[in-house]
C-alpha positions as CSV (number, residue, x, y, z in Angstrom):
1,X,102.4,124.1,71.9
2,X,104.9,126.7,73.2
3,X,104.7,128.5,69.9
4,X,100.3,128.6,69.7
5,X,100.8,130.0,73.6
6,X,102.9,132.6,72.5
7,X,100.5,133.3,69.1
8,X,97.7,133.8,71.3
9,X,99.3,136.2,73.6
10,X,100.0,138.5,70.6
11,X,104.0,138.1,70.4
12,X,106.2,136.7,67.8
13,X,108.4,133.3,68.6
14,X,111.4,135.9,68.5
15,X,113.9,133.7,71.0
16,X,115.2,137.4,71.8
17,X,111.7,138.1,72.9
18,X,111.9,135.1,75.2
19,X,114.8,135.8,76.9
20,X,113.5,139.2,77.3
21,X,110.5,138.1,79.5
22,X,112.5,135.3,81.2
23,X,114.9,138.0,82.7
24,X,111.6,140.4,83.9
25,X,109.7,137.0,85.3
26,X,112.9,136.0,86.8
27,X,112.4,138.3,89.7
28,X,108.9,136.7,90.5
29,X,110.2,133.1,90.2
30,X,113.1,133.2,92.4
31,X,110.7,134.3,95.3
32,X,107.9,132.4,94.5
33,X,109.8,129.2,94.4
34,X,111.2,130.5,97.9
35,X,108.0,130.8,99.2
36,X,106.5,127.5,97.9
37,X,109.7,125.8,99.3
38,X,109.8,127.8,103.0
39,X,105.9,127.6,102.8
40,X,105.6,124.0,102.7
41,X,108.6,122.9,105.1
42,X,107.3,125.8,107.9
43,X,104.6,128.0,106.7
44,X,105.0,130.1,110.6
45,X,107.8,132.1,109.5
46,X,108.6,135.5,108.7
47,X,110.2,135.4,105.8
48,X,107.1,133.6,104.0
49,X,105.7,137.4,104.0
50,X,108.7,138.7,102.5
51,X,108.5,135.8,99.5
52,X,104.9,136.6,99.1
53,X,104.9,140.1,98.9
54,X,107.9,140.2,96.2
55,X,106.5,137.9,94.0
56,X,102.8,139.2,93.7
57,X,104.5,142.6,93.5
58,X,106.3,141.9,90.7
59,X,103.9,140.0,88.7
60,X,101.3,143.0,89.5
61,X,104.2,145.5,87.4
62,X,104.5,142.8,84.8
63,X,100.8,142.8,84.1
64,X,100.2,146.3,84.1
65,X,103.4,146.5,81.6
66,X,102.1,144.2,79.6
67,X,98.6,144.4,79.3
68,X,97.4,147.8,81.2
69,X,96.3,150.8,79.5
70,X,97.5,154.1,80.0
71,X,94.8,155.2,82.1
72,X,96.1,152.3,84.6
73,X,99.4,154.2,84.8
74,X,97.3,156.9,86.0
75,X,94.9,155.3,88.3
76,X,98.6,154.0,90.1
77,X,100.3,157.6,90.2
78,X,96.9,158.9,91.5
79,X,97.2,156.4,94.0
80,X,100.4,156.4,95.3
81,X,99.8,160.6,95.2
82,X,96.6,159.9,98.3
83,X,98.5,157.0,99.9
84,X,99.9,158.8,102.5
85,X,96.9,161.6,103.0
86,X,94.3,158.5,103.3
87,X,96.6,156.9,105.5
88,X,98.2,159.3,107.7
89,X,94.2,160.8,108.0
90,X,93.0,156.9,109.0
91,X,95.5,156.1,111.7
92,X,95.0,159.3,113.2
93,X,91.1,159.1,113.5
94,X,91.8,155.7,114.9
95,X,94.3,157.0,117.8
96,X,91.3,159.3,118.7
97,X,89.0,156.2,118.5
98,X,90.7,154.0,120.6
99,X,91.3,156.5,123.3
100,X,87.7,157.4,123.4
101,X,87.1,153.8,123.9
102,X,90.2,152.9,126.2
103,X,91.3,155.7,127.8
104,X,94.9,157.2,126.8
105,X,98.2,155.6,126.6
106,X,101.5,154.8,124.9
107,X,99.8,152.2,123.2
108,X,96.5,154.2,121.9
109,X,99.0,156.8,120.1
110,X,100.9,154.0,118.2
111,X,98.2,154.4,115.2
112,X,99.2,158.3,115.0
113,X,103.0,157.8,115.7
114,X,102.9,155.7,112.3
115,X,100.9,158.4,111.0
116,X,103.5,161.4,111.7
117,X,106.1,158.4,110.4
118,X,104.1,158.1,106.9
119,X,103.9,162.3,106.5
120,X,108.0,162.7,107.6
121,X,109.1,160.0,105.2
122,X,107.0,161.6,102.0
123,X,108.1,165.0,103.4
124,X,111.8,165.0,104.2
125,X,113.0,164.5,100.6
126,X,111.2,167.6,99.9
127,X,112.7,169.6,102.7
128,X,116.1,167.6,101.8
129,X,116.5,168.3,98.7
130,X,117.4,172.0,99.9
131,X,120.2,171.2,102.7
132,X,123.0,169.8,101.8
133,X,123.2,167.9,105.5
134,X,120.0,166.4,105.3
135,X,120.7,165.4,101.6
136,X,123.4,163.3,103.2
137,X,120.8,160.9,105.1
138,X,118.5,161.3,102.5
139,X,119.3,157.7,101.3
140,X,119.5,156.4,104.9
141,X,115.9,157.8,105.4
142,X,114.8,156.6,101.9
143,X,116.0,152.8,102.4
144,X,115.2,152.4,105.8
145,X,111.9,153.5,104.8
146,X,111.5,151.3,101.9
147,X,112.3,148.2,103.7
148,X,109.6,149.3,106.8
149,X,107.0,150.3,104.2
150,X,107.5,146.7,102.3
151,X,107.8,144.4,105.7
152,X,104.6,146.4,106.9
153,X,102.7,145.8,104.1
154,X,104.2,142.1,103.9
155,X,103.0,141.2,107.4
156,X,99.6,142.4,107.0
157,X,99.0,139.9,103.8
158,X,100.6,137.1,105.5
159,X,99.3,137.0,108.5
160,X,95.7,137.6,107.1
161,X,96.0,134.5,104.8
162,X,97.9,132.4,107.5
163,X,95.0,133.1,110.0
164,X,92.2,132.0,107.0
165,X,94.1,128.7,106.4
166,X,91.6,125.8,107.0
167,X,92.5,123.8,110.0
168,X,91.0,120.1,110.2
169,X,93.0,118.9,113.0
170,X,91.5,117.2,116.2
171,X,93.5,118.9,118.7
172,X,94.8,117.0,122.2
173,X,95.6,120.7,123.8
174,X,93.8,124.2,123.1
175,X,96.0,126.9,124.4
176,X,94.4,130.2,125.6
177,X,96.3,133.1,125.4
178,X,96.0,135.4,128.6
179,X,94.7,139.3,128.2
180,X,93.7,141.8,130.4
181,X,90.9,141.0,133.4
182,X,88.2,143.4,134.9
183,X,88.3,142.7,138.5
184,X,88.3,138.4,138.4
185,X,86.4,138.4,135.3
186,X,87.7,138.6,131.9
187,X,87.5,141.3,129.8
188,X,85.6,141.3,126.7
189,X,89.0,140.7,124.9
190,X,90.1,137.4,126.7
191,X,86.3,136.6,126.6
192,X,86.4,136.3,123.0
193,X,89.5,134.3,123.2
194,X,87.9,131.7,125.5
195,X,84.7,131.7,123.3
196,X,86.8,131.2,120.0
197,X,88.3,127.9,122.7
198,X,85.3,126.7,123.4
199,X,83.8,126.8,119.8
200,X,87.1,124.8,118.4
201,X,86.6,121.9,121.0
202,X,83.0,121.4,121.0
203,X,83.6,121.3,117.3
204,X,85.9,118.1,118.0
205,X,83.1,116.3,120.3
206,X,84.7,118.3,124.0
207,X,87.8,116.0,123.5
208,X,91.4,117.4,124.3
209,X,92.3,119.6,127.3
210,X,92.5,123.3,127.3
211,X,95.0,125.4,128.5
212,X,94.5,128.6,130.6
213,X,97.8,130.4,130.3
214,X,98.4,133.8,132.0
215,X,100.1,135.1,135.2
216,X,99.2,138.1,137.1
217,X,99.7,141.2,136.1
218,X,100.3,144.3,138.9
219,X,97.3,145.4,138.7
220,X,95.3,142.3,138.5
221,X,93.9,140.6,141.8
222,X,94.0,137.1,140.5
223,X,96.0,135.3,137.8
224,X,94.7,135.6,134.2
225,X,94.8,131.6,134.5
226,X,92.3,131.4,136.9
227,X,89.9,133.8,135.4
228,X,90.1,131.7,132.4
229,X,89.5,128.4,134.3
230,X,86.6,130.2,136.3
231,X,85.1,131.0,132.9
232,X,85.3,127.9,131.8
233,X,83.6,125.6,134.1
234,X,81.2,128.4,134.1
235,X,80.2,126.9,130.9
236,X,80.7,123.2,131.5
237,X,84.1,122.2,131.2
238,X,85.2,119.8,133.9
239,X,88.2,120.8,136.5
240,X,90.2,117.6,135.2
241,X,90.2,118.8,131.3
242,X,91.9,122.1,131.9
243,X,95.6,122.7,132.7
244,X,96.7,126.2,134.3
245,X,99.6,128.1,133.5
246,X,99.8,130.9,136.0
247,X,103.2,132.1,135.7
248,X,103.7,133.3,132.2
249,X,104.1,137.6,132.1
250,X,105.0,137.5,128.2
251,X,103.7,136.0,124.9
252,X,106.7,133.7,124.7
253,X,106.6,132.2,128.1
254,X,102.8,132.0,127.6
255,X,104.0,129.3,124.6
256,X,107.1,128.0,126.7
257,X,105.3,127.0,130.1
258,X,102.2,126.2,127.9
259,X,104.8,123.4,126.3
260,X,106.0,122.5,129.4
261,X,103.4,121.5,130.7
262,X,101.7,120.0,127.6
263,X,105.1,117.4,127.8
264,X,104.2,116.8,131.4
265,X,100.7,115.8,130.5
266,X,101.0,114.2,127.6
267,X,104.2,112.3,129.3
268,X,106.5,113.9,126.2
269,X,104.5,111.5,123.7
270,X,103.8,113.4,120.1
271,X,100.8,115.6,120.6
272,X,98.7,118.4,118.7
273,X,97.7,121.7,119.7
274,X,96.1,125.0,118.7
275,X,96.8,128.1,120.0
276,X,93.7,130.9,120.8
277,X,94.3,134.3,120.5
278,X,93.0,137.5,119.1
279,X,93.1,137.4,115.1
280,X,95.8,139.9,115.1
281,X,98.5,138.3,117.5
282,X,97.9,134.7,115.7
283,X,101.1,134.9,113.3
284,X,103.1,136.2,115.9
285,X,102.4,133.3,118.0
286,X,102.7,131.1,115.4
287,X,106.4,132.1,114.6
288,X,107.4,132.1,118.8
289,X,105.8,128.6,118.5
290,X,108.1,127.7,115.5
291,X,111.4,128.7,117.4
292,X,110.0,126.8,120.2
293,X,109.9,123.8,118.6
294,X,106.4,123.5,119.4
295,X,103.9,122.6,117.0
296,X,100.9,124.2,116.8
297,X,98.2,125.8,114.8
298,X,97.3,129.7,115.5
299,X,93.6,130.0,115.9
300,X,92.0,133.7,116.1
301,X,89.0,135.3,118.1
302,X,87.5,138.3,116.4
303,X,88.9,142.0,117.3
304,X,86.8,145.1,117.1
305,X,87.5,147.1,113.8
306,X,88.3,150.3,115.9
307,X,91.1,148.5,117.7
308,X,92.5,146.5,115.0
309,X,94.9,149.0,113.6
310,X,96.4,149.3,116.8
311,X,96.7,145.9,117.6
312,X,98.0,144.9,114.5
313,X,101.1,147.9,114.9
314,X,101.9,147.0,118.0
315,X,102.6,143.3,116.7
316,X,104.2,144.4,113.7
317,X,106.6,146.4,116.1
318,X,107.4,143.1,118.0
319,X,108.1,140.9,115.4
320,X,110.2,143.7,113.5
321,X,112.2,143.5,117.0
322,X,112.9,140.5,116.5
323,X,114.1,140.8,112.5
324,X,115.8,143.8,113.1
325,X,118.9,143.0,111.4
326,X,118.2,144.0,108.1
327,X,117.8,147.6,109.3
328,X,121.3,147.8,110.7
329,X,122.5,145.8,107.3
330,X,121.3,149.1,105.4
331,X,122.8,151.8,108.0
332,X,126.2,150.2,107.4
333,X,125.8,149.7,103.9
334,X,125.2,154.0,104.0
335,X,127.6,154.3,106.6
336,X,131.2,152.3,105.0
337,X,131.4,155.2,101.8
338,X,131.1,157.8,104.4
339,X,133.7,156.2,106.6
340,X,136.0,155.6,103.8
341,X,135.4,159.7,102.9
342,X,136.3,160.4,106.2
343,X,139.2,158.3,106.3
344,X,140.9,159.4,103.0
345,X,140.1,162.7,104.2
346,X,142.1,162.6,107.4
């Protein structure tokens, strides 16, 4: 059987051959047996990207090796060539978008800051390459750059397949994630959120309890909370079936009072939940629920195209906070031959 599989791919049963693709698939199977493995124990985690991204990566070289044309090779140079013009031109017409639509801040110019990141990391080798100092850094810049590029990239695949998983869980709790209010209403943002709530527990018959989780921001006049509860027995959800969380100022104590409370209730008996939020904050969520200890199920509300980008950088920021360690792992791995040059040189 092995030998007709091999006959109809067009090799030889050369065992030399063999071992030849067993070392260049080798790099796809180690990570896509560590993503199987992490995926099914605890598919809210980080590193699931990472396992993802390196195995589909490599089996996309492996194909074009061994069945693209040359033209392919081209199509990928050509590619790679109007990456960064493309990219850097499409988070900088978004920055303009979004402060159009909400007015400027730190957090409307994050799409253009990654742009003028994109256009220095394609540049500075060129400029590098003629000074001898900024040669030095040159593989600093080039692996710190590497690693961003490939975690970036990772993220944004995960978390879009992790927020299309199916979900056919009846949930006891529905947590709603708090977001900014307009006056004592909800904006259309947390709107959407509460929506998205709604939707999920009519869909399991209005059982289970909902929870309203946001405090009050400094320049809100009532808690998120309470918005959220307003809206919904504005649409017919009784005062007994929703619990309020009205102290929470962050996304992780939105999870841990949330849980707190959810133990209360449910008198620290097993319970499910989901948790609402905007499409792009679900893995992140998702992952704070995991180091909780809490389980529970991200759940998404749509977000306007024009503020996606933004959205999704501003998350990808927080959860590379979080993972930061591999970045200091490559400055030291640049920094201990330079020490030891200095050292021998004292």
């Amino acid at each position: 059987m092995l030998e007709a599989f091999i006959k109809d791919m067009g090799l030889t049963l050369d065992w030399q051959m063999l071992v030849v693709y067993v070392l260049l698939f080798s790099p796809a199977l180690i990570p896509g047996i560590l993503f199987v493995h992490s995926f099914r124990k605890e598919p809210r985690q980080f590193r699931n990207a990472l396992y993802l991204l390196a195995t589909v990566l490599w089996l996309v070289l492996l194909l074009l090796l061994r069945f693209g044309q040359m033209w392919t090779v081209y199509v990928v140079i050509v590619l790679f060539a109007l990456f960064p013009v493309v990219t850097c031109t499409f988070l900088a017409v978004n920055s303009i978008i979004v402060i159009r639509n909400n007015g400027f801040s730190l957090t409307s110019l994050l799409p253009m800051a990654l742009a003028l990141f994109i256009f220095l990391m394609y540049c500075t080798p060129i400029y590098a390459s003629q000074d001898s100092l900024f040669l030095g850094i040159l593989p600093l810049f080039f692996f710190e750059g590497l690693w961003f590029s490939f975690t970036f990239v990772a993220l944004l695949f995960y978390s879009w397949l992790y927020r299309i998983l199916p979900r056919h869980r009846r949930y006891d709790y529905i947590i709603i994630h708090g977001a900014g209010l307009d006056g004592e209403k909800p904006t259309p943002l947390l709107a959407g959120r509460i929506d998205r709530a709604l939707e999920l527990w009519k869909r399991q018959d209005c059982c289970g309890k909902f929870v309203a989780s946001g405090g009050q921001g400094d320049d809100e006049v009532v808690t998120e909370a309470q918005a959220m509860c307003d809206y919904l027995m504005e649409h017919g959800v009784s005062q007994e079936a929703i619990l309020m969380e009205d102290r929470s100022r962050t996304t992780w104590e939105n999870l841990k009072y949330s849980q707190m409370l959810m133990n209360a209730d449910a008198q620290y008996q097993d319970y499910t939940a989901a948790m609402v939020t905007s499409d792009f904050h679900v893995f992140r969520c998702a992952e704070y629920a995991h180091n909780l200890g809490l389980k529970a199920d991200g759940v998404g509300s749509h977000t306007g195209g024009w503020y996606w980008p933004t959205a999704f950088i501003r998350e990808f920021a927080a959860i590379t906070k979080a993972h930061f360690w591999p970045y200091a792992v490559i400055a030291a791995l640049w920094f201990i031959p330079i020490f030891f040059q200095l050292v021998s040189c004292a």
